[in-house]
N, C-alpha and C positions, 0 to 999 in steps of 0.2 A: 107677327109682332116683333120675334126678334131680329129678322131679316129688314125691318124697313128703320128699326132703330139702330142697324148695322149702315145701312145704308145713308142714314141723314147721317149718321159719325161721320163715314165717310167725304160724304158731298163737306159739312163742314171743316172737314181734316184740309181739303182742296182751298178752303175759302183762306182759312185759318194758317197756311204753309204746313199742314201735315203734325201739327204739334196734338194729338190726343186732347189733352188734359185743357189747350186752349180752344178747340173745338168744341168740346162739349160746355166750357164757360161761356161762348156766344153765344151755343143756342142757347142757355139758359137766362143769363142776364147778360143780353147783349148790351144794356145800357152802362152797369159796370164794368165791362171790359173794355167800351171805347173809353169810357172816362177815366178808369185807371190808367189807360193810353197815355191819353193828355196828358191827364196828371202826372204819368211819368216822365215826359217826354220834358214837361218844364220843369221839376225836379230834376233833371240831369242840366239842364239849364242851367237852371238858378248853383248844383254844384261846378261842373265845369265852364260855365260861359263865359265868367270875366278870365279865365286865363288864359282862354282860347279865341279871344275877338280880337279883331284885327287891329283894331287901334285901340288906346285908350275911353273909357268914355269920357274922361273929362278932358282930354285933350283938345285943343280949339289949331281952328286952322284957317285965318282971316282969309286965304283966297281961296277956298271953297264955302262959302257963307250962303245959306238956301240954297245950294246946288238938290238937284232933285235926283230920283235913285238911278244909279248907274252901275258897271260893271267893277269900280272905285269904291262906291256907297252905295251896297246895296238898297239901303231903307234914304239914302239921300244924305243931308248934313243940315245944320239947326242953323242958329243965327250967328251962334257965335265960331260955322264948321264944324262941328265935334258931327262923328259919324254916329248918324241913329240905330244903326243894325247891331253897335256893340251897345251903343246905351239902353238901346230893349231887351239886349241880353243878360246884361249886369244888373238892368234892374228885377229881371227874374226872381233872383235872387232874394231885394229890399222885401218882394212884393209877398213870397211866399214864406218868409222871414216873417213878416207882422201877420201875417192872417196865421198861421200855426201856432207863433208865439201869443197871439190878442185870445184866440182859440181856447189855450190849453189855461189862459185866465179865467175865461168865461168857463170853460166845464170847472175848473177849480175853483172856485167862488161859486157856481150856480147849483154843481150836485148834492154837498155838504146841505147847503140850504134848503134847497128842495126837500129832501131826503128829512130831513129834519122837518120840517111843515105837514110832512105827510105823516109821521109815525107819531108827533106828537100834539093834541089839540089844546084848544084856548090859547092864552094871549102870545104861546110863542110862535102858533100857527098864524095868526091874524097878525102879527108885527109882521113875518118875514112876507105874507103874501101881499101885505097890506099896501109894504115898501114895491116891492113887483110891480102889481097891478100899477102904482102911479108912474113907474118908471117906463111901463110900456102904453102907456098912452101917449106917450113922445116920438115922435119916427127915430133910428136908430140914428142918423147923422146930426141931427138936432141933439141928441142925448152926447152925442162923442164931440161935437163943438163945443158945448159948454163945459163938459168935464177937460177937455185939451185947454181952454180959456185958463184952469184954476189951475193945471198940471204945468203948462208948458209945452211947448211946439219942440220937433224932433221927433226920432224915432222911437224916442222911450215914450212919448209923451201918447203918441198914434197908438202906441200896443197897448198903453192902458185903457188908454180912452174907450179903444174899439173894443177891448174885453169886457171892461164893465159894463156899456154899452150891449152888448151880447147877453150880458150874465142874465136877467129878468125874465128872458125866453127861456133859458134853460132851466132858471129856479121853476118854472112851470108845467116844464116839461117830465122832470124830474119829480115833482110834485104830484103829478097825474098816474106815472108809470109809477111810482112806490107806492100810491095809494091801493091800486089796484092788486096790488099783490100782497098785501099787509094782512092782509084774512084770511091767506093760505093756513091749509094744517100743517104747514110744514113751519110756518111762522108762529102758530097759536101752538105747538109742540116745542117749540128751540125753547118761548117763554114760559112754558109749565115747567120745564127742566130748569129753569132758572137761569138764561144767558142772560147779561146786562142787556142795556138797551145800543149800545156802541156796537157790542157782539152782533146783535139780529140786523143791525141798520148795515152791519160792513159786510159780514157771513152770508146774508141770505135777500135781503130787500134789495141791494147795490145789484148785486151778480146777475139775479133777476131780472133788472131792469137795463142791462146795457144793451141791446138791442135797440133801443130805439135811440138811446144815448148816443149810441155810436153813429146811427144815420148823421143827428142834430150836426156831431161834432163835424162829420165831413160837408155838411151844407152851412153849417157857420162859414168854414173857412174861406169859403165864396163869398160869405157874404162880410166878411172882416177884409179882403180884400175891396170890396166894391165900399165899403166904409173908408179905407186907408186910402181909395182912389181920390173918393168926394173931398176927404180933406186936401190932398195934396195940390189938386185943383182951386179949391177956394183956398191955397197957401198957408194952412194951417197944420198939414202935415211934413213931410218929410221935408226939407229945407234943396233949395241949391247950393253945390253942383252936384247932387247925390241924387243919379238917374231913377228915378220912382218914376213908375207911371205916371199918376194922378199931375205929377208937379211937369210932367214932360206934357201931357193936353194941356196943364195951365199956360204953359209958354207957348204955345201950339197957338193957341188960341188971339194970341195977338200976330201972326202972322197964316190966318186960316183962307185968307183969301187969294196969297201967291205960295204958299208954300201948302196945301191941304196937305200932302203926304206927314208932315210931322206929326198932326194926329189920327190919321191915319194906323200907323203901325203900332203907337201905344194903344191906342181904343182897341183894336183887334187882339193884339195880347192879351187884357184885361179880359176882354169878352168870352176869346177861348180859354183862359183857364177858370175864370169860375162859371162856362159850361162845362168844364172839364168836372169839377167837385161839385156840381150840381147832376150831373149823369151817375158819376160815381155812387153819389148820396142816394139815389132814385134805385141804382142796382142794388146795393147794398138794402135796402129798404125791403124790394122784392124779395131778396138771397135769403132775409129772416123772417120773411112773411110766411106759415106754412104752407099757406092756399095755394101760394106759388109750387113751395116744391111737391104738393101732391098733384096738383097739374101737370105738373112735369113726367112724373112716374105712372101717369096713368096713361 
């Protein structure tokens, strides 16, 4: 036994460049460690890209206009010449900018609530769920349209939208996982001893339940991207000349039949990084599943 589990360390030490510690993280949640990949790889991105791209990305260069990619432009040049290899770079940035920031709305507006609907019953559990349930009968882009309508277009406008938007899934979610653990003796003990209810809800039901929180938070943020995408596309997100994905397909899209490459390289950005925090979310998922890690050790 301990020879052959010598042995796959090994083989994956080879796969892995000899790092231990990341060896043994593939075999275990191989889908976490590509995805942290990703993930880090456009997080270095999004911090150093706009300083280190070759040209500007709003910079325009009338006699390169549709040029297609070359040893010049890599990813080609848009209509007005601005080079696309630095503007998918710099929009890195925009993109993982609104989905972290839409994100950390949504778990802060959705846990409080949750958390609250599950410890406490009648009409304060039926208002918060009540509100929920009608707001997720809405697809998520329908919800962040109308709320950007009443807010205003911009980048502030995309991170509220897309958070609220978010938030009903997570008051659900939250709602479910504090339920379930509300009838611990370790709960029904804190309350014979006399903690407030603020006390059991922050001390013991919260702590409890962030496992699966934490998955949510890292497949939100996939999906608060592909929300800040769909606006900026139908031109209700992030404004020009401010390289966002979404608003670089929008412009794409009226020159998709001599120029495809321009959306081309935004769509694939988009694509890999929220399979980047959609893999991520899946490992993490596994890493706190027990079933997984007694499988492992057996």
């Amino acid at each position: 036994m301990t020879e052959s589990l010598a042995a796959r360390t090994a083989a994956d030490s080879r796969v892995t460049g000899g790092v231990p510690w990341l060896s043994s993280a593939f075999r275990r949640y191989p889908a976490a460690v590509v995805g942290g990949v990703l993930v880090g790889i456009f997080l270095a991105i999004g911090i150093f890209g706009p300083s280190v791209v070759p040209y500007q990305p709003d910079a325009a260069d009338l006699a390169n206009v549709l040029s297609g990619p070359s040893a010049q432009h890599l990813f080609g040049t848009d209509e007005l010449g601005r080079d696309l290899f630095s503007r998918v770079l710099a929009g890195a940035r925009i993109s993982i900018f609104i989905g972290c920031t839409a994100e950390v709305i949504a778990m802060g507006s959705g846990i409080p609530l949750g958390a609250l609907a599950a410890y406490y019953t009648g009409w304060i559990s039926d208002v918060i769920l009540g509100v929920a349930n009608v707001l997720l009968t809405f697809p998520t882009i329908i919800l962040a349209i109308t709320i950007i309508s009443v807010i205003g277009l911009g980048i502030s406008g995309v991170i509220i939208a897309a958070g609220i938007a978010m938030a009903p899934g997570v008051v659900r979610l939250t709602y479910g996982t504090v339920l379930s653990v509300k009838f611990e003796d370790y709960v029904l003990a804190s309350r014979a001893l006399g903690s407030s209810d603020g006390a059991i809800i922050a001390r013991h039901l919260l702590p409890n339940s962030l496992s699966p929180l934490i998955v949510q938070a890292t497949l939100g943020i996939g999906g608060t991207v592909l929300t800040a995408a769909g606006l900026g596309f139908l031109g209700l997100g992030v404004q020009p000349p401010d390289p966002e994905w979404g608003t670089m397909l929008s412009e794409a899209s009226n020159y998709i039949m001599v120029a495809p490459y321009m959306a081309v390289f935004p769509g694939l950005a988009i694509a890999v990084l929220v399979l980047g925090f959609n893999l991520l979310g899946d490992g993490l998922s596994d890493a706190f599943d027990p079933r997984q890690r007694n499988r492992f050790h057996q």
